[in-house]
N, CA, C and O atoms as a GROMACS GRO file, in nm:
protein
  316
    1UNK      N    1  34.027  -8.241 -11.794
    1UNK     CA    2  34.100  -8.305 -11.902
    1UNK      C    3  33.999  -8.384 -11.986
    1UNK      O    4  33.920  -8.456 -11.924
    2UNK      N    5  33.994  -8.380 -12.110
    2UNK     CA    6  33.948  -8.456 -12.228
    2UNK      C    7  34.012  -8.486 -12.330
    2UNK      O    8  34.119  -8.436 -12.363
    3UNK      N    9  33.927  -8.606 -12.413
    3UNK     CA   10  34.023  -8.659 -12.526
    3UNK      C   11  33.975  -8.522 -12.674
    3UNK      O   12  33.854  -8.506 -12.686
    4UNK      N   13  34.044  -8.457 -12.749
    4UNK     CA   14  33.986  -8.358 -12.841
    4UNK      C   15  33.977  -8.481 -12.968
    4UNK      O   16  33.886  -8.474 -13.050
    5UNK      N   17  34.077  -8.589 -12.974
    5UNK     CA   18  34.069  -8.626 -13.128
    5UNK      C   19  34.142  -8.738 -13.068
    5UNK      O   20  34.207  -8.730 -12.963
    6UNK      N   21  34.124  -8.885 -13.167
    6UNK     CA   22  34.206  -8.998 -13.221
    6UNK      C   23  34.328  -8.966 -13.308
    6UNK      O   24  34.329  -8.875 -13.390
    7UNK      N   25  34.416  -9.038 -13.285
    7UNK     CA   26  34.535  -9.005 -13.391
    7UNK      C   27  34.531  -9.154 -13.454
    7UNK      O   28  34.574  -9.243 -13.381
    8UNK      N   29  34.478  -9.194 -13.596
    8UNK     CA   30  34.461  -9.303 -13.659
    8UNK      C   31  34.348  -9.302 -13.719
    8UNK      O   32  34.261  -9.215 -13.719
    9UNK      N   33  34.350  -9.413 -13.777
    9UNK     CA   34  34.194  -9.460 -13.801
    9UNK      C   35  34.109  -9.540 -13.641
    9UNK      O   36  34.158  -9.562 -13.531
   10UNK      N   37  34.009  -9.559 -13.678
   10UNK     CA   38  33.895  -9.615 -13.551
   10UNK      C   39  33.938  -9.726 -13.535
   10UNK      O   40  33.970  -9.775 -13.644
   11UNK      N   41  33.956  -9.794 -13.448
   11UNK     CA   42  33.991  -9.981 -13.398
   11UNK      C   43  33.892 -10.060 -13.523
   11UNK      O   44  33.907 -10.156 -13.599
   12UNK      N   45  33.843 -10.014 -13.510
   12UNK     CA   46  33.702 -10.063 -13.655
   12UNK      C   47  33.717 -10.063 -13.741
   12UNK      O   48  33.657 -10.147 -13.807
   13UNK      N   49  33.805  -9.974 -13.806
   13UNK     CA   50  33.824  -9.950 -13.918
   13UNK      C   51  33.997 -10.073 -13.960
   13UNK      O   52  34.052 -10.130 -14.054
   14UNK      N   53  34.007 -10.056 -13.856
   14UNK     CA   54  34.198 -10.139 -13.819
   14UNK      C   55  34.144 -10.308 -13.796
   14UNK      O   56  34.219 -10.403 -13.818
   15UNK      N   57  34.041 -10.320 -13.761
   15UNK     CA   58  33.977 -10.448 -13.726
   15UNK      C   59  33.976 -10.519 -13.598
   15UNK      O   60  33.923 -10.626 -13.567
   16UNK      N   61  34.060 -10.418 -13.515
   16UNK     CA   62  34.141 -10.426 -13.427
   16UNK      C   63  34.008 -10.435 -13.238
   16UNK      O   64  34.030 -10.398 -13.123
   17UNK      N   65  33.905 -10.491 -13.295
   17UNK     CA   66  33.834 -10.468 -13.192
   17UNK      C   67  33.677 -10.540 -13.194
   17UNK      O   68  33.605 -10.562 -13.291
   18UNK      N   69  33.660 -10.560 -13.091
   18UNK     CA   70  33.546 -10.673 -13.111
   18UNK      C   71  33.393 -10.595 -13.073
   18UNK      O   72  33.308 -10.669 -13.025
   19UNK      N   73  33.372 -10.510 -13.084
   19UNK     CA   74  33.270 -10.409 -13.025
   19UNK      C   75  33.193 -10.423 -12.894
   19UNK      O   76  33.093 -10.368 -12.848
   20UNK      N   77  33.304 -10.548 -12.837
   20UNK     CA   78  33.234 -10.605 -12.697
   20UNK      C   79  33.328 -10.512 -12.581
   20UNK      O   80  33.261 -10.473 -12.485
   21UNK      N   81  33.448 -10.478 -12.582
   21UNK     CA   82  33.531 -10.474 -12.521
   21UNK      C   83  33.609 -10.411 -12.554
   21UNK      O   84  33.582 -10.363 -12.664
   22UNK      N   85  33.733 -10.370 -12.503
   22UNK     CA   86  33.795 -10.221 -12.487
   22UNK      C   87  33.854 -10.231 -12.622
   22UNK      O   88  33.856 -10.336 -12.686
   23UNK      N   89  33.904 -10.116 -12.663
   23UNK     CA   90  33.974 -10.122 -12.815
   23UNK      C   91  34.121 -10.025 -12.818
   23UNK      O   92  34.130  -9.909 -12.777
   24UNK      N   93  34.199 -10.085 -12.860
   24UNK     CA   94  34.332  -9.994 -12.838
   24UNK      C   95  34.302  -9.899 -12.938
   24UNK      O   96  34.229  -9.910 -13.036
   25UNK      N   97  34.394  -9.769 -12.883
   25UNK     CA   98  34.357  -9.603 -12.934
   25UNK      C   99  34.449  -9.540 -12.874
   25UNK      O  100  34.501  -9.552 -12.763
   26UNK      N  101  34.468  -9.451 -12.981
   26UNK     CA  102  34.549  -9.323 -12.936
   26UNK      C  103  34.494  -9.193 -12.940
   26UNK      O  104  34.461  -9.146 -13.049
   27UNK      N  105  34.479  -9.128 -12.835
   27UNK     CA  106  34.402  -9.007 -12.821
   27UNK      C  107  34.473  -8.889 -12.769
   27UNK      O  108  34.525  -8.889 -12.658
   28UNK      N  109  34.474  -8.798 -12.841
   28UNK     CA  110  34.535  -8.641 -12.808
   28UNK      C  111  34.395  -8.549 -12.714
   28UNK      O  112  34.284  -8.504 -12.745
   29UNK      N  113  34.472  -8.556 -12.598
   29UNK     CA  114  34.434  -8.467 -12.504
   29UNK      C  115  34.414  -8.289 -12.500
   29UNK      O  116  34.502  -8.219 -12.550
   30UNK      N  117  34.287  -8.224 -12.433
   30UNK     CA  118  34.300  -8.082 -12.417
   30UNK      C  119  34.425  -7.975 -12.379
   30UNK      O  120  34.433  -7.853 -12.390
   31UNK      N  121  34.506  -8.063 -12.335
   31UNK     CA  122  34.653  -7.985 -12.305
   31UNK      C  123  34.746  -8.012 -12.365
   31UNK      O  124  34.861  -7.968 -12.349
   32UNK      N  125  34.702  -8.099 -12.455
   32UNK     CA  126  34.832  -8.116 -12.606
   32UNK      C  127  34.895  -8.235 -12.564
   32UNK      O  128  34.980  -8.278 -12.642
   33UNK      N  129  34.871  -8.315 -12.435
   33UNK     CA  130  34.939  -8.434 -12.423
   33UNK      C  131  34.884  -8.586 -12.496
   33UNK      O  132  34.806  -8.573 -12.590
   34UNK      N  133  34.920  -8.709 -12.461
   34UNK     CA  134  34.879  -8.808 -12.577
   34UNK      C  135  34.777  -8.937 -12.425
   34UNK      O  136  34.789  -8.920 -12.304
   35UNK      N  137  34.717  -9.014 -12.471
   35UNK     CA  138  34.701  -9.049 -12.396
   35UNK      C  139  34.664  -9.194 -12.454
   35UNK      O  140  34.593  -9.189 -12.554
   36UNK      N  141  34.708  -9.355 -12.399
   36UNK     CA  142  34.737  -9.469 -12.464
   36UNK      C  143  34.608  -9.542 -12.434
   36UNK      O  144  34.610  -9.530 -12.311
   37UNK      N  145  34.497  -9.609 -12.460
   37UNK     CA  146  34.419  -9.734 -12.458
   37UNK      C  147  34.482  -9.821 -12.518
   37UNK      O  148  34.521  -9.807 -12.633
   38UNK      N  149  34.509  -9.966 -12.419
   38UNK     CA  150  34.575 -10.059 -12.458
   38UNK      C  151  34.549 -10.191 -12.364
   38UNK      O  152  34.433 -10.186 -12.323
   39UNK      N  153  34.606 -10.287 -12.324
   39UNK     CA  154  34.592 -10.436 -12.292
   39UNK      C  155  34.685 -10.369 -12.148
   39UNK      O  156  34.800 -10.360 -12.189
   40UNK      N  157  34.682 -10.328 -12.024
   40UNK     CA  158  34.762 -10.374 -11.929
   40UNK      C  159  34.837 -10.458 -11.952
   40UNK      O  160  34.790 -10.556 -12.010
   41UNK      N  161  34.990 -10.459 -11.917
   41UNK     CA  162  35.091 -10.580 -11.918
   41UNK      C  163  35.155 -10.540 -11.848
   41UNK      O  164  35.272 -10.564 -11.880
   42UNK      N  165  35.144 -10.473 -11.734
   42UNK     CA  166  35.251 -10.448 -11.634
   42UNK      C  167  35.339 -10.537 -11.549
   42UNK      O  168  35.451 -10.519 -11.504
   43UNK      N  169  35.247 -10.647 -11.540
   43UNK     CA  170  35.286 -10.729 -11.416
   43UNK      C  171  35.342 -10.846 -11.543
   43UNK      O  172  35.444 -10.902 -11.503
   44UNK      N  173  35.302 -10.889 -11.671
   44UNK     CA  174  35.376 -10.965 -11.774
   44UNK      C  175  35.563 -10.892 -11.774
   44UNK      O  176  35.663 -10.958 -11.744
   45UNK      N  177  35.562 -10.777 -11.806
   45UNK     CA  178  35.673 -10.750 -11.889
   45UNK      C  179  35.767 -10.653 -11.714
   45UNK      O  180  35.886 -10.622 -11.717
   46UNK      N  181  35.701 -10.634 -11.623
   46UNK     CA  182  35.761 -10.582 -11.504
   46UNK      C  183  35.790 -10.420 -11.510
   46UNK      O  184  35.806 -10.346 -11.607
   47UNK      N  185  35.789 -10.396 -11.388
   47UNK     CA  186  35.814 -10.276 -11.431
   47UNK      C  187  35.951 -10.188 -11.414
   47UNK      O  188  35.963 -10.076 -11.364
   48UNK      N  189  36.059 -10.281 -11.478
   48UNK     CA  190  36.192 -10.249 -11.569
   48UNK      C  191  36.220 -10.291 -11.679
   48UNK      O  192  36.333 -10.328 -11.710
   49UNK      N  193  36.092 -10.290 -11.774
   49UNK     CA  194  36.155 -10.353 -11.917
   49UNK      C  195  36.240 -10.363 -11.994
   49UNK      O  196  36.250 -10.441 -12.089
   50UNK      N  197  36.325 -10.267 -11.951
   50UNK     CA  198  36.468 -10.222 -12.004
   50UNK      C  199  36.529 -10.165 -11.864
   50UNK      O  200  36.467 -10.114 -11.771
   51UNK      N  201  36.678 -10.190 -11.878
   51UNK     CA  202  36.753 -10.117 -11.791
   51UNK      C  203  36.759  -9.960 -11.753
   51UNK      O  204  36.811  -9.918 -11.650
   52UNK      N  205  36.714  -9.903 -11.825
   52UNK     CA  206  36.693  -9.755 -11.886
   52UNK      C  207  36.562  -9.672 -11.871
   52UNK      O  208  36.530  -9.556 -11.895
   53UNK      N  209  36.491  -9.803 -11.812
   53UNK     CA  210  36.329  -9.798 -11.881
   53UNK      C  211  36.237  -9.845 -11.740
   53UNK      O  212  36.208  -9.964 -11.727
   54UNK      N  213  36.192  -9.740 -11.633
   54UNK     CA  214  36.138  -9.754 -11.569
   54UNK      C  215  35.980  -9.757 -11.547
   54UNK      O  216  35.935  -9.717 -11.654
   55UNK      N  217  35.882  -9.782 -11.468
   55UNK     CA  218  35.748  -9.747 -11.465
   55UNK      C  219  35.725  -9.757 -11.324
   55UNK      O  220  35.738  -9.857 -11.254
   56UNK      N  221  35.686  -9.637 -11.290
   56UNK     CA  222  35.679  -9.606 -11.137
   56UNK      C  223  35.492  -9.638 -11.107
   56UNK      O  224  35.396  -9.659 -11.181
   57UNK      N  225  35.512  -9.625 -10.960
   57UNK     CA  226  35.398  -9.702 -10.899
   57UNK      C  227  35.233  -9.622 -10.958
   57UNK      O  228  35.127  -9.684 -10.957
   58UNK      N  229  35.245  -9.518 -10.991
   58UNK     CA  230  35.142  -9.450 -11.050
   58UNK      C  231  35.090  -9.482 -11.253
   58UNK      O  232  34.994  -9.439 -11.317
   59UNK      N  233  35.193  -9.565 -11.288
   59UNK     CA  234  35.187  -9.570 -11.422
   59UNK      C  235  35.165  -9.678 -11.453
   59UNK      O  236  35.176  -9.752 -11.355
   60UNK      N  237  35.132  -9.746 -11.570
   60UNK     CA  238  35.115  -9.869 -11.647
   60UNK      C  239  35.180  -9.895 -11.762
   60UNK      O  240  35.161  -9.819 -11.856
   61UNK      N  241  35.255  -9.988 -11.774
   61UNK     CA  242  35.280 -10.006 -11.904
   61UNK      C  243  35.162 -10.137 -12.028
   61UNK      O  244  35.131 -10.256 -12.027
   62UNK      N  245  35.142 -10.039 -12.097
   62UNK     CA  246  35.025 -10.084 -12.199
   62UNK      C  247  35.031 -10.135 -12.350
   62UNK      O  248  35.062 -10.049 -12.433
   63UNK      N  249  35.006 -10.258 -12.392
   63UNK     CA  250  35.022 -10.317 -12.539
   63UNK      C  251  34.944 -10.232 -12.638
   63UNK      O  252  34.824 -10.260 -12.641
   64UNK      N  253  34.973 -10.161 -12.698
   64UNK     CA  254  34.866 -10.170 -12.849
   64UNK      C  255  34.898 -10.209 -12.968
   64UNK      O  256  35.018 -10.199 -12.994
   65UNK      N  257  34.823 -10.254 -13.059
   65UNK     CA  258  34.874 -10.322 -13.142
   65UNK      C  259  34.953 -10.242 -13.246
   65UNK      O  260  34.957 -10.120 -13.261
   66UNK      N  261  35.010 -10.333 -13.309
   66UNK     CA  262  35.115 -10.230 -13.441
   66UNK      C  263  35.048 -10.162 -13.497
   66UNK      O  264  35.065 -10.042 -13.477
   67UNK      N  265  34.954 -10.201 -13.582
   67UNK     CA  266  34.813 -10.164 -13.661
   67UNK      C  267  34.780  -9.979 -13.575
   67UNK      O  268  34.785  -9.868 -13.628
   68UNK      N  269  34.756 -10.010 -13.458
   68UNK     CA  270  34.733  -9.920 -13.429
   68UNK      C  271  34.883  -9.793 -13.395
   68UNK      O  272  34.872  -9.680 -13.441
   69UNK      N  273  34.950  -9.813 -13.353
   69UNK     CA  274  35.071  -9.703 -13.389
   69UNK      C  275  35.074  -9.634 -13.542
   69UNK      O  276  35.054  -9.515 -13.567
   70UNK      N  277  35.108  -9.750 -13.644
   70UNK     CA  278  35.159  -9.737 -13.744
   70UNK      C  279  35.023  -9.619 -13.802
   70UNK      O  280  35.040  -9.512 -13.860
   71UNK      N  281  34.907  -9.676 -13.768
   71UNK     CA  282  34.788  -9.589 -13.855
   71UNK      C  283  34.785  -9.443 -13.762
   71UNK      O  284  34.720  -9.348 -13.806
   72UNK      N  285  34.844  -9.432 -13.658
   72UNK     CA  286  34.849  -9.277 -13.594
   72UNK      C  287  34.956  -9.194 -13.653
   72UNK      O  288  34.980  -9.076 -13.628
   73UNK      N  289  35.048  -9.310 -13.774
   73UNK     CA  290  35.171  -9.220 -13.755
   73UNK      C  291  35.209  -9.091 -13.860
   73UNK      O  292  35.323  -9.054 -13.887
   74UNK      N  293  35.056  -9.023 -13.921
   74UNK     CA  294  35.022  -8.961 -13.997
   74UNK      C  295  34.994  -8.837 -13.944
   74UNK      O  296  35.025  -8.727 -13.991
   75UNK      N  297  34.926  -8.863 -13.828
   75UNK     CA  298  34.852  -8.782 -13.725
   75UNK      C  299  34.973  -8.724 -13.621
   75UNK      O  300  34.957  -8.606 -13.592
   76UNK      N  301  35.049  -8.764 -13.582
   76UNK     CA  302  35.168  -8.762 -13.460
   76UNK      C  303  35.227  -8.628 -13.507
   76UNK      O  304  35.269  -8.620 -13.623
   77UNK      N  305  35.233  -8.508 -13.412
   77UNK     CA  306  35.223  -8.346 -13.477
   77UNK      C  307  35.407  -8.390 -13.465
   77UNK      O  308  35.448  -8.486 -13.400
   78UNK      N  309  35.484  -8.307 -13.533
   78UNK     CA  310  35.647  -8.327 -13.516
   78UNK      C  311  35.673  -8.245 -13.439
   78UNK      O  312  35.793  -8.225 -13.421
   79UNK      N  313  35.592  -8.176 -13.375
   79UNK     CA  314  35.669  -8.038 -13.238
   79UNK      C  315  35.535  -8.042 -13.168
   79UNK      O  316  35.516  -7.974 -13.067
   0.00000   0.00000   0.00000
C-alpha cells in the first residue's frame, strides 16, 4: 500500500503546518481508498461520538483542520 497523490493543496500552502511536525493531509491510496493525517483525539472525543458513530479498537478518530477538508473538496472523485 502507498499514498499515489494529496487531495488539496500542501499544509504549506494552507499554512496549516509548522515544518517541525506532523501536518494534516489527505491522501488517496494505491487501491483507490483515502487515507487521514490528523491530531489523534480519540481518547478527547471517545470512542462513541455519536450514538450512531462508533470507532473500534483498531481505529482512530483524527482532527484535521477545515482548511484542510474544504481545499480537498475539488479533488474528492464523486464515484
Amino acid at each position: 500500500m502507498r499514498a499515489v497523490r494529496r487531495l488539496g493543496i500542501t499544509p504549506a500552502d494552507r499554512g496549516d503546518t509548522t515544518s517541525v511536525s506532523g501536518s494534516p493531509d489527505i491522501l488517496e491510496l494505491d487501491d483507490g481508498s483515502f487515507a487521514v493525517i490528523g491530531t489523534d483525539i480519540t481518547a478527547q472525543i471517545g470512542t462513541r461520538p455519536l450514538s450512531d458513530a462508533r470507532c473500534a479498537a483498531d481505529e482512530r478518530i483524527v482532527r484535521i483542520s477545515r482548511a484542510t477538508l474544504i481545499s480537498a473538496k475539488n479533488d474528492i472523485p464523486d464515484s
